[in-house]
N, C-alpha and C positions, 0 to 999 in steps of 0.2 A: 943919656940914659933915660932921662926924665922923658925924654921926646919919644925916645923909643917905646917905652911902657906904655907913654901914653897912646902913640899908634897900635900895639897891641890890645890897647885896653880897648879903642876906635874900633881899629879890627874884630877885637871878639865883642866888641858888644854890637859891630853889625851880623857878625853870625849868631850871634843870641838876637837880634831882631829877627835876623831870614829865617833861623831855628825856630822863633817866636809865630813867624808870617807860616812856615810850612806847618807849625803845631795848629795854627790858626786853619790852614786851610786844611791838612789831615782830621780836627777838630769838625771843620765843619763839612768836609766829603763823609767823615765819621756820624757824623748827624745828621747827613744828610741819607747815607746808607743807613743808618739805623730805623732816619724816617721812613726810607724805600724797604724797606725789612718791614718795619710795624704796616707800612702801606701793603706790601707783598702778603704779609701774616695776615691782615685785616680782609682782604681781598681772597685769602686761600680760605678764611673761617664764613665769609659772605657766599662765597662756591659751593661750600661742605654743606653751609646751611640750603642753598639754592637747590644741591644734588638733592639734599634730605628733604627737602620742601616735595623738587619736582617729583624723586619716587614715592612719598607721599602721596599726591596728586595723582602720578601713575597709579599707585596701589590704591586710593578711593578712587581714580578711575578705573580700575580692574575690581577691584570690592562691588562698584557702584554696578557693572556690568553682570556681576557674577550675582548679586543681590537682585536685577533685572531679572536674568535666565532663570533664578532661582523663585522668585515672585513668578514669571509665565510658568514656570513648571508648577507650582504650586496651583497655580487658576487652574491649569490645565485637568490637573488631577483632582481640584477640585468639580470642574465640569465633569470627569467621568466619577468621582464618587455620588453628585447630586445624579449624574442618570443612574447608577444602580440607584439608590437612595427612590427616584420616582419611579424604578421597574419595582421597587422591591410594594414602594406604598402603592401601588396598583396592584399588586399581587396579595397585599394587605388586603384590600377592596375588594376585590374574588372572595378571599378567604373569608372577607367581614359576609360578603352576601351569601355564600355558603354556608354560613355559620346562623344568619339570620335565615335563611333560607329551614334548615334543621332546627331552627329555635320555633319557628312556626308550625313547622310539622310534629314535634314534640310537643307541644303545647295541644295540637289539633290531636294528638296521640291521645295525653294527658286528659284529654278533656271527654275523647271518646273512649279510652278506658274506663274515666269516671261516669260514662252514660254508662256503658256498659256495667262495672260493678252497680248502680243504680238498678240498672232494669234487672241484675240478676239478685239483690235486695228484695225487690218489686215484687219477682216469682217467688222467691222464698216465702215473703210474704202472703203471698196469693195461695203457695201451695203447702204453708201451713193452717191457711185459714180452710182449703180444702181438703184440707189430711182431716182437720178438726169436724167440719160438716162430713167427710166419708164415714168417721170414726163415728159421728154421732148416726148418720144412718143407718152402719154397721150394727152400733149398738139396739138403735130399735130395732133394725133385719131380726135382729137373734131375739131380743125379749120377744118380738111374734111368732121369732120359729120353735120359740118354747113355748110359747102360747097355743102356734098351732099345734107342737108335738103333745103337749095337755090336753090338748082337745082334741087332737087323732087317739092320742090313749085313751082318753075317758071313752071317745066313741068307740075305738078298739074294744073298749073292756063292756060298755053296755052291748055290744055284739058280740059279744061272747056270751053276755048275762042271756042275749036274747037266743041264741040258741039252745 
């Protein structure tokens, strides 16, 4: 009996070693697949970041192209705003010489209006100074023509006396 238990006890304690050797080895395919998991997991968040990286990349490289097109379009439009911009300051230029153009001849205006009001000043003057000498001639005309008419009457009336 002793012998027998004790082969049982032989026997099960070599299937508690083999149970021990496959817990061992399930233990370690288990940590080993656990490692190939975190390796797998490690390797799928390396990918995710790589995809994120690369459209990243693609998108500043589509940003960067799109910032390109968007910069030539903007020169471009800048080159045709600067030629209105220099049709327009030449047409400023016209305007400015037309304007200087009317500022001279306003002035040549201004200046021969002021001769003119001058020289019509000048007659005034002249032809009050000649109203003044007519009026005075005027006025001696008449003391002589009452003069003379005194002295045609006096000789009227001594011609009468002498008839």
């Amino acid at each position: 009996l002793y012998q027998q238990i004790n082969e049982e006890l032989i026997e099960s304690n070599q299937k508690i070693f083999l149970l021990e050797a496959e817990l061992q080895q399930s233990l370690l395919k288990n940590n080993e697949n656990q490692n190939a998991a975190d390796k797998i997991s490690q390797l799928q968040e390396e990918f995710i970041l790589w995809q994120i990286k690369s459209q990243s990349e693609r998108l500043d490289s589509e940003q960067l192209d799109t910032a390109i097109n968007y910069a030539q379009e903007l020169q471009q439009q800048n080159k045709i705003f600067n030629l209105e911009v220099d049709k327009l300051n030449f047409k400023l230029q016209i305007a400015q010489q037309k304007f200087d153009e009317y500022q001279i001849r306003l002035n040549n205006s201004q200046k021969l209006n002021q001769d003119l009001q001058n020289f019509i000043e000048n007659q005034k003057s002249m032809l009050e100074v000649h109203q003044q000498q007519a009026d005075s001639k005027i006025k001696v005309l008449i003391e002589r023509l009452d003069s003379l008419k005194r002295i045609n009457f006096g000789l009227s009336k001594r011609l009468i006396e002498l008839k």
